[in-house]
C-alpha positions as CSV (number, residue, x, y, z in Angstrom):
1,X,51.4,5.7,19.8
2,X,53.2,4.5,16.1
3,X,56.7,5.1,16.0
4,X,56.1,7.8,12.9
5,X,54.1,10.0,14.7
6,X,55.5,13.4,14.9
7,X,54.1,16.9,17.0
8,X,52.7,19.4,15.0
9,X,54.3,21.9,17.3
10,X,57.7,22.7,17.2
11,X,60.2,23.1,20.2
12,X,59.3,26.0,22.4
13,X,55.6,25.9,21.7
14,X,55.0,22.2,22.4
15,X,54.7,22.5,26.1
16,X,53.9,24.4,28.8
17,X,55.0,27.5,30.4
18,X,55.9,26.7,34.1
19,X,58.0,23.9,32.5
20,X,60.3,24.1,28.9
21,X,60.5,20.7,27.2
22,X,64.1,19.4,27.5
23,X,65.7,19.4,23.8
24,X,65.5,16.1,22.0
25,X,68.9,14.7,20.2
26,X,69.5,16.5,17.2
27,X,68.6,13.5,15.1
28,X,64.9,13.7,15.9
29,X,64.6,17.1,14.9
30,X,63.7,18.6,11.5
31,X,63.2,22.3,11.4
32,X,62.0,21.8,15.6
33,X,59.4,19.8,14.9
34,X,60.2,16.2,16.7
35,X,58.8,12.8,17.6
36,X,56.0,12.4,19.3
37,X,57.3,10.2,21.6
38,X,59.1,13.1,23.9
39,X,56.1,14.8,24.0
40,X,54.6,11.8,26.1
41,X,58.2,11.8,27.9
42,X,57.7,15.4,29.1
43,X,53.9,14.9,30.0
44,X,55.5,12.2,32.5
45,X,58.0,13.9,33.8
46,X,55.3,16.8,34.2
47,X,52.5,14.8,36.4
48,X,55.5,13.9,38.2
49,X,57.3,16.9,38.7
50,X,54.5,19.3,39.8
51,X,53.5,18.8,43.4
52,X,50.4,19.9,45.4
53,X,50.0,19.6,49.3
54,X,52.3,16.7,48.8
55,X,50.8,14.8,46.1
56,X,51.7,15.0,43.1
57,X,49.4,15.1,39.5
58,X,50.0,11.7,39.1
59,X,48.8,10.7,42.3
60,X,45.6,12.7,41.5
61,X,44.7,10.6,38.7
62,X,42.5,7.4,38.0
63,X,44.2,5.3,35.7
64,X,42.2,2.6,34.0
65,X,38.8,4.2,34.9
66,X,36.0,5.5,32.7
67,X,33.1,7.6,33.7
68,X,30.0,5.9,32.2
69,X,27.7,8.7,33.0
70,X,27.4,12.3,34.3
71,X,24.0,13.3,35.9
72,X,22.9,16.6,37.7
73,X,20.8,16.1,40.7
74,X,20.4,18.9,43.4
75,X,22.8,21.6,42.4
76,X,25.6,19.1,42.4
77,X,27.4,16.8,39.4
78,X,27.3,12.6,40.0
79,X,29.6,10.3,38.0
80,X,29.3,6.8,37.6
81,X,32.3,5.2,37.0
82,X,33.5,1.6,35.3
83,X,34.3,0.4,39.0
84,X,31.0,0.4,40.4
85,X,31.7,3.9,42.3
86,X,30.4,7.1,42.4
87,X,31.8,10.1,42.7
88,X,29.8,14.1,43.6
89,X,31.0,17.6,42.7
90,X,30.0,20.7,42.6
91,X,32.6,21.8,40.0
92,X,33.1,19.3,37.1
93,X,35.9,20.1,34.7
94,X,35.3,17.9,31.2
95,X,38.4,17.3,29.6
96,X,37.6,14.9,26.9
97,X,38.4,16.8,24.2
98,X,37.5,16.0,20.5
99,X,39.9,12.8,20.3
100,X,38.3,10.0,22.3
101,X,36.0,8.5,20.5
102,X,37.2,7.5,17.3
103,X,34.9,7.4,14.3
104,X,34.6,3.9,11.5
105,X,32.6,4.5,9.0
106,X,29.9,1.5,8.4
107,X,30.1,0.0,5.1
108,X,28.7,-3.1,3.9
109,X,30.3,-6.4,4.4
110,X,32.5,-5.0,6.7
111,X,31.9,-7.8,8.9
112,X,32.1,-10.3,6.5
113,X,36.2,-9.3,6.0
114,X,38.3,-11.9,6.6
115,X,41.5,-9.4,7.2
116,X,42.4,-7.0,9.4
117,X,40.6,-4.1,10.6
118,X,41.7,-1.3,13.1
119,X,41.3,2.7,13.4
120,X,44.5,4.5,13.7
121,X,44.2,5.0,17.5
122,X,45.6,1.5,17.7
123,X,48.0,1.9,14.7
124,X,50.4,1.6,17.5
125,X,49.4,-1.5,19.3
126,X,49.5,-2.9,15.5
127,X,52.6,-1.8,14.2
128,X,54.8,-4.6,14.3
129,X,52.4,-7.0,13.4
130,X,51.4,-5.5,10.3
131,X,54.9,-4.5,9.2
132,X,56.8,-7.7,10.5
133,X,53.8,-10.4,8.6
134,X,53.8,-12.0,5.7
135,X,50.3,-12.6,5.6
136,X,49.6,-8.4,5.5
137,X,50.9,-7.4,2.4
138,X,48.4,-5.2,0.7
139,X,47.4,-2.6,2.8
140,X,44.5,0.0,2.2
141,X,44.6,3.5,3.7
142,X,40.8,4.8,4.4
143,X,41.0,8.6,5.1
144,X,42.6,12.2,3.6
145,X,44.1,13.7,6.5
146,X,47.6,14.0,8.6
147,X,46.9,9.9,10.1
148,X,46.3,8.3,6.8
149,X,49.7,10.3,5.6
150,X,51.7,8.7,8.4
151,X,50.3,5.4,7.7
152,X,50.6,5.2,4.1
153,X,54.4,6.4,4.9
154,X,54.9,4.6,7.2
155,X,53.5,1.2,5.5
156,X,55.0,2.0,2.0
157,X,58.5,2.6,3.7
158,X,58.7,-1.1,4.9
159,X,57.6,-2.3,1.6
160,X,53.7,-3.2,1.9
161,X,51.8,-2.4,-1.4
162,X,49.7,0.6,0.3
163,X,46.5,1.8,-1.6
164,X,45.3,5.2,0.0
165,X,41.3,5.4,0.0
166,X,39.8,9.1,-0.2
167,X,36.3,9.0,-1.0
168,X,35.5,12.2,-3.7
169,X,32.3,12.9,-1.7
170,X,34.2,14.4,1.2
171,X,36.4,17.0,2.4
172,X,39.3,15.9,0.1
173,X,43.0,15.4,0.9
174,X,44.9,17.6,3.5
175,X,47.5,20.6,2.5
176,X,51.3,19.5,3.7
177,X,52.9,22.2,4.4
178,X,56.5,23.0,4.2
179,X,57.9,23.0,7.7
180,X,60.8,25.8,6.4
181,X,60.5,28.9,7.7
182,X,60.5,32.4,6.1
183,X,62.9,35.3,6.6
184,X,64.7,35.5,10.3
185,X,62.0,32.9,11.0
186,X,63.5,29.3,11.5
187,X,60.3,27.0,10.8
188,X,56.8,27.5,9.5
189,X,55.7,27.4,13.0
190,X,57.9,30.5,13.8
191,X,56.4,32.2,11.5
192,X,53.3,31.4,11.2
193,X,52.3,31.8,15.1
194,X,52.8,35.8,15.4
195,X,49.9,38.1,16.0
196,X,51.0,39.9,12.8
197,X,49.6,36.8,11.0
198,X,46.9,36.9,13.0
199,X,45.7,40.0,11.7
200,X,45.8,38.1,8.3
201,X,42.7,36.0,9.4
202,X,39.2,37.1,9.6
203,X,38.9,36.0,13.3
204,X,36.2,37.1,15.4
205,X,38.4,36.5,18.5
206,X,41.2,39.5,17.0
207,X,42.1,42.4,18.5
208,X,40.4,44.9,16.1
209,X,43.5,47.2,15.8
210,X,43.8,49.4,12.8
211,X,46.3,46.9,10.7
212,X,43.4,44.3,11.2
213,X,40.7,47.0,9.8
214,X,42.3,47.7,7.0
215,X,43.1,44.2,5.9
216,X,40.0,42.9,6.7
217,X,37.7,45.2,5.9
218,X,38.9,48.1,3.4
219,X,39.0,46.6,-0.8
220,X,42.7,47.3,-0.5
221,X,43.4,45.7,2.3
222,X,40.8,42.2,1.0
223,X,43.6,42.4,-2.3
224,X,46.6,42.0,0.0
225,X,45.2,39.6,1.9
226,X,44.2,37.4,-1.2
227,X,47.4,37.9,-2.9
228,X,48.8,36.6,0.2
229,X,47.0,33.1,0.6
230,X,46.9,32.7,-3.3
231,X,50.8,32.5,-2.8
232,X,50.9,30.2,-0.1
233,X,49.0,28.0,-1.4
234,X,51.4,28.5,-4.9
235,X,54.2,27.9,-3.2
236,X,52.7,24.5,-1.2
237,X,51.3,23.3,-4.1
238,X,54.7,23.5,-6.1
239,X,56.7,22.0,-3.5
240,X,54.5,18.8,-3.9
241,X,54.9,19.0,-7.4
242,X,51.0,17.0,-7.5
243,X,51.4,16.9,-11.5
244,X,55.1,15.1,-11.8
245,X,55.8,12.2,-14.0
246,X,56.7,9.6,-11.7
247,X,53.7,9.6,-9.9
248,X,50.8,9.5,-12.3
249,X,50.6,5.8,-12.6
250,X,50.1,5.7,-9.0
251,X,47.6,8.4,-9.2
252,X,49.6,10.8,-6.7
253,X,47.8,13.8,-8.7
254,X,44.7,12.9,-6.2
255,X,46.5,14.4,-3.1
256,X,45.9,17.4,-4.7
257,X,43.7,19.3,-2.2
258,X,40.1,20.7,-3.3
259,X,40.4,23.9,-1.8
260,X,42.9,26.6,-1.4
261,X,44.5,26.4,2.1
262,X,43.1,29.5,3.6
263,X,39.5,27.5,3.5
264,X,41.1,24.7,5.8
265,X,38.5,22.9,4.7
266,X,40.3,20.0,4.2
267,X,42.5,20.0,6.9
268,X,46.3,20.6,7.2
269,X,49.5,19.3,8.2
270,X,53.2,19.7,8.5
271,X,55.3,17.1,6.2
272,X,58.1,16.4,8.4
273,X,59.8,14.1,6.1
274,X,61.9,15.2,3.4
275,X,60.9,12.3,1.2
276,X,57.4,12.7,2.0
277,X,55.9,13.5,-1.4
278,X,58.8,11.3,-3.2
279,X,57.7,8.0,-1.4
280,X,54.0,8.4,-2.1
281,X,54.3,9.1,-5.4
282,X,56.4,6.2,-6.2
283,X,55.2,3.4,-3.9
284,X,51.5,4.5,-2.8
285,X,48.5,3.7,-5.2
286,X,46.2,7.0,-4.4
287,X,42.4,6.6,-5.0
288,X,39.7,9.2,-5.3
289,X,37.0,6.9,-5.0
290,X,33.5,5.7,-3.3
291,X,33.7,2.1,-1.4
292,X,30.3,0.0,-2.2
293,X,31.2,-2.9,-0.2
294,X,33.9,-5.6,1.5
295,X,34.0,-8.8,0.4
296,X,36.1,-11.5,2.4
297,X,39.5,-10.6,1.0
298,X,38.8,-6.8,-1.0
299,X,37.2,-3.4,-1.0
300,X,34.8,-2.9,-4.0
301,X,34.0,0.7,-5.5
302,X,31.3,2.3,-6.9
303,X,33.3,3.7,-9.6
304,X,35.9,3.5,-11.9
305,X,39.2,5.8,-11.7
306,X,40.8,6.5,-14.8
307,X,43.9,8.0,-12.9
308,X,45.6,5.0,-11.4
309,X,47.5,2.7,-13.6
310,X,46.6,0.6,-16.8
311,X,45.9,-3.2,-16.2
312,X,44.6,-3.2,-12.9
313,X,40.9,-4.2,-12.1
314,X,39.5,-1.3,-11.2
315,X,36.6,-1.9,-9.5
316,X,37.6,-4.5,-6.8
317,X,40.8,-4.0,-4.3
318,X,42.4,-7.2,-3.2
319,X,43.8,-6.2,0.6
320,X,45.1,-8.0,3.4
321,X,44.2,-5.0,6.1
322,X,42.5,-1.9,6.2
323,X,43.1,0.9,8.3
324,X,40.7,3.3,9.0
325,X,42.1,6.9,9.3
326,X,38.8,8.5,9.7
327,X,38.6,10.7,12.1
328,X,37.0,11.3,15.8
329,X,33.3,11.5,17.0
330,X,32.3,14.4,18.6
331,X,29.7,13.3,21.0
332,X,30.2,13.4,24.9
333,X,28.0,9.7,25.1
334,X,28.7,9.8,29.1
335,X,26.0,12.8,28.9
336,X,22.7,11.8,28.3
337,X,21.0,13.5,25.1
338,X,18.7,15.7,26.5
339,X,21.5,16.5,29.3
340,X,23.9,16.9,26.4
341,X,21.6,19.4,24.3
342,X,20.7,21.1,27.2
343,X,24.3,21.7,28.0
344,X,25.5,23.0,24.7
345,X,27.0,19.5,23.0
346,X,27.1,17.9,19.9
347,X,24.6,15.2,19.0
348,X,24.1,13.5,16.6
349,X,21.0,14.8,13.6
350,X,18.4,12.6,12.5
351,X,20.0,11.3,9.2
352,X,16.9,12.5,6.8
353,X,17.2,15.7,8.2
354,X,19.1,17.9,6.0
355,X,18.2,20.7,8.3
356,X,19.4,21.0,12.4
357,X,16.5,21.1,14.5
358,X,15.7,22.1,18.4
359,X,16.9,26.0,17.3
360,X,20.0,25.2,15.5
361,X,19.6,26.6,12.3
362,X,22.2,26.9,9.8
363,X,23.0,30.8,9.5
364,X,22.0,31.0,6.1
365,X,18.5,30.7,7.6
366,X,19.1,33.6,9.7
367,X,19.3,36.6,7.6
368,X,20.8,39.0,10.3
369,X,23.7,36.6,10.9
370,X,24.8,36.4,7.5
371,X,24.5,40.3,7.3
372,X,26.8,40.4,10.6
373,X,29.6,37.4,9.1
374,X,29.2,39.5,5.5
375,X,30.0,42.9,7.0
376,X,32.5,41.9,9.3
377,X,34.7,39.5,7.3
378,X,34.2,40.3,3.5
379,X,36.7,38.0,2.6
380,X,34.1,35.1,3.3
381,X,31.7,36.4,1.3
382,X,33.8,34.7,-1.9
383,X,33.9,30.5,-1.0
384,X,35.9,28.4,-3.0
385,X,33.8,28.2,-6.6
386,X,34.1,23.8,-6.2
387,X,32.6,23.9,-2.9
388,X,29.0,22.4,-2.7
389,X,28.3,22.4,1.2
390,X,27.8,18.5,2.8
391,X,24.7,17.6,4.9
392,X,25.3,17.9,8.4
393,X,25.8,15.0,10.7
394,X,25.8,16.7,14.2
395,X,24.5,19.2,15.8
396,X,27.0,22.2,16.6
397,X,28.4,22.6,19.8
398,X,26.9,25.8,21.5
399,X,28.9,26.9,24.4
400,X,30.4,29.9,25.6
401,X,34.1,30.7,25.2
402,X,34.1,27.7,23.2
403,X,33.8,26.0,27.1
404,X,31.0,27.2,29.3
405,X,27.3,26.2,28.7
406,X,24.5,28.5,28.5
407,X,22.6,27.2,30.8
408,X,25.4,27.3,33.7
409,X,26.2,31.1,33.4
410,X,24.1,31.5,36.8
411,X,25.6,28.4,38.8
412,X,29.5,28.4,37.3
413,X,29.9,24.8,38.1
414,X,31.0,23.0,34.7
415,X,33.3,23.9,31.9
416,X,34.7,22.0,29.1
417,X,38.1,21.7,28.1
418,X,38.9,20.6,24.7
419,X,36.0,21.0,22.3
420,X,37.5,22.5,19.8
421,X,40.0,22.3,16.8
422,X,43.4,24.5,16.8
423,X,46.6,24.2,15.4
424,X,48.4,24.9,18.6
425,X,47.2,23.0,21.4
426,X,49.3,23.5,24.3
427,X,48.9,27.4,23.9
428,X,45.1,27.0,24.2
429,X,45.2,24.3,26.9
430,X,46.6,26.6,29.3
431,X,45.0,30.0,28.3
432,X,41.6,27.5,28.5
433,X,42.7,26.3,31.9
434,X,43.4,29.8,33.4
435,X,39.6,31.0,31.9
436,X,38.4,27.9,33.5
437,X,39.1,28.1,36.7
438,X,38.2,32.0,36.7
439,X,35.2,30.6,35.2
440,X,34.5,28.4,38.5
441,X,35.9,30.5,41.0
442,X,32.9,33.0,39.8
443,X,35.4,35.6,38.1
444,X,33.5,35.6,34.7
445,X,30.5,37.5,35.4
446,X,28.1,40.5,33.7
447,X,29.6,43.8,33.5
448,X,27.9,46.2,35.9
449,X,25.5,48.8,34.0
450,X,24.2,52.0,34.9
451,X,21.1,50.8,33.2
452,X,20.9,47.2,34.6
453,X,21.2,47.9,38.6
454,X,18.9,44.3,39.5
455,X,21.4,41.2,39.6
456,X,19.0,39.1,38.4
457,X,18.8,41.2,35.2
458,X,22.1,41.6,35.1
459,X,22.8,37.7,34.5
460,X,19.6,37.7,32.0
461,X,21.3,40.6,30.1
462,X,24.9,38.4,30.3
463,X,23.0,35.3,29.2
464,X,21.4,37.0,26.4
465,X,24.6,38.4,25.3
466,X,26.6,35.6,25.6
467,X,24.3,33.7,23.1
468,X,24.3,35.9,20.9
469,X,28.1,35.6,20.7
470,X,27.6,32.0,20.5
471,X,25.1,32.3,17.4
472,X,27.9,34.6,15.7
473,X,30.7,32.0,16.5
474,X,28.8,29.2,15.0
475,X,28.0,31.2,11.8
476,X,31.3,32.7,11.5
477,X,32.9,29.3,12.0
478,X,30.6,27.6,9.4
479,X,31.3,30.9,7.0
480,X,35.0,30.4,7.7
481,X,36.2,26.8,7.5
482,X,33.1,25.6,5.3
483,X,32.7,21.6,5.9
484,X,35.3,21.5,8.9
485,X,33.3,24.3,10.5
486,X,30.0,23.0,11.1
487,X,30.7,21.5,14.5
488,X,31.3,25.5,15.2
489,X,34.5,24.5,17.3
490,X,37.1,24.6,14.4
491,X,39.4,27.2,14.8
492,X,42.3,25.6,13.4
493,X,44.3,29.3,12.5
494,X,42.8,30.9,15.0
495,X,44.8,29.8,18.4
496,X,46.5,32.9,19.1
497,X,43.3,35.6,19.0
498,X,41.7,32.9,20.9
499,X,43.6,32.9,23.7
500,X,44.7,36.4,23.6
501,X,40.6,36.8,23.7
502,X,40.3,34.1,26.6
503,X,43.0,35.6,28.5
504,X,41.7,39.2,27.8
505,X,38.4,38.6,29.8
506,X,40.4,37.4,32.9
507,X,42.3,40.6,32.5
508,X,45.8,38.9,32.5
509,X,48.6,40.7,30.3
510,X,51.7,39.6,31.3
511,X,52.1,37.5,28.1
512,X,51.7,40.9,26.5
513,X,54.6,43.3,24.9
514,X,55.1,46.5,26.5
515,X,56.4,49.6,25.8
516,X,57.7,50.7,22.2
517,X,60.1,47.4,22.0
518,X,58.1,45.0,23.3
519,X,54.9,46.7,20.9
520,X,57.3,45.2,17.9
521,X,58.2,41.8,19.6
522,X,54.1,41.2,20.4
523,X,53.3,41.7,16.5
524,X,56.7,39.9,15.0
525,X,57.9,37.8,17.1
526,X,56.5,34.1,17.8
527,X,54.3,33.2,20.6
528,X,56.0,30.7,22.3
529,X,55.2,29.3,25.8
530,X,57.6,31.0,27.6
531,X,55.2,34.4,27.1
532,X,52.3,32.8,29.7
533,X,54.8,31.9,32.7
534,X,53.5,34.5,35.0
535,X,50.3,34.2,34.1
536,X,49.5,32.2,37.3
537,X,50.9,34.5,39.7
538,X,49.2,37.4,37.8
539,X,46.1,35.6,38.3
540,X,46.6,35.2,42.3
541,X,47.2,38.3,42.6
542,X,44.2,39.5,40.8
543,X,42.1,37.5,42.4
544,X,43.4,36.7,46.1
545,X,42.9,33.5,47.6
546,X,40.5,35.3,49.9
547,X,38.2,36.2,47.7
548,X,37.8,32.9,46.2
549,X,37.0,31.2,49.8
């Protein structure tokens, strides 16, 4: 982990509910947002502090060990693992998430570079070395999102000449937002994570209460809700001030992002520095261009931009490192590809293949789906005029809940944790966990019908149902966060109706409001951790231990 990496998540929401994070020094706080590095202090202390039969979480844990594959033979799960060992389940719990393997995109040469070359997973291991050497002084950013923002910081702050790389073919630069609050709310966070906001969104995981029908889905209601983004994105846009004088030599007017913020299409992030945008625009060269090649010592581009300086050579990049801020694959490789598409994962499409095969159509092939997504949530029906839609590279994940595979509603033996994109991830960690293990313990199942008496029907009717809601997911998501949404797990505003939704179907509601009070504290105030700490016991008592036996 670098030393500039800062949560996304302010104090309150970063952590978990049977457990409050303990404050850090007021020095490494800006508006609650904090350091990364004691968020890894209070994971620690939390493997070491919960205790089971007299072991604790971190005596349940392999260190050191990778599964190299995951089979299914005989109703039960087999791992192999790195250490020649095996292990069988009949409930697997995958917990990889989206951030394991990280993605470097192949250009040519890059062998052939005689300087350094990491991704900014191991930013960290490199840190010193590149900021302490006097052989690493030019250093090029590849990527447009929150990483390649902490590196270029963090690079230009020691004094490396730092040349940030965003290809013009892509999603385009992130949004920073302001991390200042609004109101009686103290941070952006604050005010933000409130199921009043949610009812700004056009979620198919929301509560569909009256405020949410009228905003979404009456002309009225589409105005407010477009006046509202517009002037978010206004006011973002003029704190970074993309057009000012001292940065268009530098070619800071780049950062700009493509799309308006509601889109998310080109990702997000806090600015937790107050001299974010002041530092980059002075001491960071920002490029909007295509790499053709490496060469031993520089990056070469297929074009020319005319926004960066006078009396540079434009087309080739002298650089001592580059660092690759590109992003994550989102392929479970430990799964083998017809075990992964039969499960619901994302693979990888055939590179000449504009289209996704094996029944994954994009949903503007599917008439009735764009009907559904047009009729539901209006407000998609009016993309960003500059957005031309990208070829797909991967296959969207397909899975129930965003965790359970189609093909497993029968058995209930594997869910996974993770695969998907949210702005607040301890919230949906545990609200995942809790619809996981109901999941397992057989707790998710059809509704009985008057009209479906036969069990066997029953699940076939659940099945069916359940992929139609995966069909509507994947369109919606694609509808909703254009580019970003095509893996159908990016539901980057959508944290709160997600777990409200997750923890709905379990029929938990202690992190609910009641009465007339708590009705106004469930839409106004934020949704901090604290709501979800009965939730456990709620769930125990639900669902006895009996029962699960």
């Amino acid at each position: 982990m670098y030393s500039g990496f800062w949560t996304q998540t302010v104090l309150g929401m970063a952590e978990f509910s049977d457990q409050p994070m303990r404050r850090p020094p007021t020095c490494d706080l800006h508006y609650d947002f904090f350091p990364a590095k004691h968020t890894t202090e209070y994971l620690e202390s939390y493997i070491d502090s919960h205790i089971y039969n007299s072991r604790s979480l971190r005596d349940r844990i392999r260190f050191s060990t990778s599964v190299q594959q995951v089979s299914r033979k005989d109703g039960l799960w087999h791992l192999s693992l790195d250490s020649n060992t095996a292990v069988g389940t009949g409930k697997l719990i995958d917990a990889t998430g989206m951030t394991s393997l990280p993605y470097t995109p192949k250009i040519p040469g890059q062998t052939g570079f005689s300087g350094l070359q990491i991704h900014h997973k191991e930013f960290g291991q490199y840190e010193d070395l590149i900021f302490k050497s006097s052989m690493i002084r030019k250093v090029a950013v590849i990527g447009g999102a929150k990483s390649a923002a902490d590196v270029a910081y963090a690079c230009a702050k020691v004094g490396k000449d730092v040349y940030w790389i965003i290809r013009p073919g892509g999603a385009g630069p992130a949004a920073f937002l302001s991390p200042e609050g609004t109101g009686l709310y103290r941070n952006s966070n604050d005010a933000f994570y409130t199921r009043l906001v949610s009812t700004f969104l056009p979620s198919p995981f929301s509560e569909k209460t009256w405020l949410y029908r009228f905003l979404q889905q009456t002309t009225l209601g589409i105005r407010l809700l477009r006046m509202f983004w517009d002037g978010v994105d206004r006011k973002n846009r003029r704190i970074a001030d993309y057009g000012r004088q001292e940065g268009k030599a530098m070619g800071f007017g780049n950062l700009e992002p493509d799309t308006q913020l509601f889109w998310q299409n080109d990702s997000s992030a806090i600015n937790q520095r107050p001299d974010f945008f002041e530092t980059i625009a002075r001491k960071v060269h920002v490029h909007r261009q295509a790499i053709d090649r490496l060469t031993d010592t520089s990056i070469e581009f297929l074009d020319i931009d005319d926004s960066i300086g006078d009396g540079e050579d434009k087309h080739t990049l002298p650089v001592d490192a580059i660092i690759y801020c590109t992003g994550w694959e989102p392929t479970s490789p430990h799964f083998s590809s017809e075990l992964a598409g039969e499960l619901g994962l994302s693979q990888p499409l055939p590179t000449d293949n504009a289209k996704e095969s094996n029944n994954l159509e994009t949903d503007a092939a599917d008439e009735s789906l764009n009907q559904f997504i047009s009729a539901q949530f209006p407000l998609l029906d009016d993309p960003p005029h500059n957005f031309t839609a990208k070829p797909a590279l991967y296959s969207p994940f397909r899975l129930y809940k965003a965790m359970a595979p189609l093909s497993d509603l029968f058995s209930h033996s594997i869910v996974f944790l993770g695969k998907l994109v949210v702005g607040n991830n301890f919230r949906v960690a545990e609200a995942q966990a809790l619809w996981a293990v109901a999941y397992l313990d057989g707790h998710i199942t059809p509704s009985t019908s008057d009209a479906v008496t036969n069990i066997n029907d029953q699940y076939h009717d659940f099945r069916a149902k359940a992929e139609e809601e995966v069909n509507k997911t994947v369109a919606w998501c694609r509808r909703r966060y254009l580019d970003k949404g095509r893996l159908g797990s990016w539901f980057f505003f959508d944290a709160i109706s997600y777990s409200d939704m997750l923890l709905a179907q379990v029929g938990l509601k202690s992190h609910r409001g009641k009465g007339w009070f708590g009705w106004f504290r469930d839409l106004f105030a934020p949704c901090r951790a604290r709501d979800m700490k009965d939730l456990a016991d709620e769930y125990k008592k639900l669902y006895p231990r009996e029962e699960n036996s």
